[in-house]
C-alpha positions, 0 to 999 in steps of 0.5 A: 190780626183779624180772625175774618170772623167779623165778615163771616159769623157763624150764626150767618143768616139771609133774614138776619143782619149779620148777612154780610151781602145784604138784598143782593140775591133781590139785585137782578130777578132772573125769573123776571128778567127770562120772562120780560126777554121772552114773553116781553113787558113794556117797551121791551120786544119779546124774542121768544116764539109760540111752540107747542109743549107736548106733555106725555102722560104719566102713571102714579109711577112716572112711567109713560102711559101706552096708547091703546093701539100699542102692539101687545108683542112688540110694545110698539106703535104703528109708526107707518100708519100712525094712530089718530089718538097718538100719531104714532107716538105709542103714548097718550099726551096732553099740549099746551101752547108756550112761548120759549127761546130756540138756539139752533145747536150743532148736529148730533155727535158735532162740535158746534153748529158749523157742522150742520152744514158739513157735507156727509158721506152717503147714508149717513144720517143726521137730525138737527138739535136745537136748545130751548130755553123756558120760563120757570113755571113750564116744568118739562120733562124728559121724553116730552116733546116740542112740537114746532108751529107755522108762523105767519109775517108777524110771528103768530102761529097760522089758523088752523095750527100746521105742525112743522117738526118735533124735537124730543127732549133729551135733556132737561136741566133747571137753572137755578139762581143761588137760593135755590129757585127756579129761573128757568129751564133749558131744553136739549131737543133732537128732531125726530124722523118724520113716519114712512107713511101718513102724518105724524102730527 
């Protein structure tokens, strides 16, 4: 009766030829697949959008940089009369325009996205999340936001960019394939109230 060692010997290694499944991690590329399904390639129809990545700046500590118009006291912006800097944000950032895949998700403490459109008692306040899904070499962070754009008829974002909505990034996970590489992100994203007064851009 075999001792199964001859499917899996112990000196088992990808690069050697005792790997019992050899090439098969080379079989589908999910880097390349993400990024043909989102980005497009030849004779494939993209499906991602341009949005904007919002990176927020960070010291050598990782901690979010203030703007200068932050109150000393309170630690917080001016979120009636946002700053020209910030608007409103309270920290420097730095964007960047992207294209991802957005899957609209249900509202915040919903099951699913049915729940969107539930009729809610009076006063209760509720944001929509969407998901967001990126290519491998975005790397975002949490606290960073995606900020929505102004599309024309064919999908491209109208001159000057006109930013609809915010989504602040409240969970950030790599997917990654059995080696261990990145294939791409998914973004967990709430959209953020708009300020009282002015323009939160």
């Amino acid at each position: 009766m075999s001792d199964w060692s001859d499917l899996f010997p112990l000196n088992y290694s990808r690069d050697n030829s005792l790997d019992p499944f050899p090439n098969i991690v080379d079989l589908v590329d999910l880097r390349r697949e993400f990024n043909n399904l989102v980005l497009g390639s030849n004779g494939e129809t993209p499906i991602g959008k341009p949005y904007i990545l919002r990176r927020m700046r960070r010291d050598s500590e990782g901690s979010l940089v203030p703007c200068i118009c932050v109150h000393p006291l309170t630690k917080e912006a001016d979120r009636d009369y946002p700053c020209s800097i910030c608007l409103g944000s309270g920290n420097l950032w730095d964007e960047e325009l992207i294209h991802l895949y957005e899957v609209v998700a249900s509202a915040p403490g919903g099951s699913n996205s049915s729940d969107n459109f539930h009729k809610m008692n009076v006063g209760t306040a509720s944001l929509p999340a969407s998901r967001f899904f990126l290519p491998y070499n975005l790397h975002p962070k949490r606290d960073d936001r995606l900020v929505e754009l102004e599309l024309d008829l064919d999908g491209n974002p109208t001159i000057p960019y006109i930013r609809i909505a915010i989504y602040e990034l409240m969970l950030v996970r790599a997917m990654r394939s059995d080696s261990g590489k990145v294939d791409f992100w998914v973004c967990s994203g709430q959209k953020m109230g708009p300020s009282t007064k002015g323009y939160v851009g």
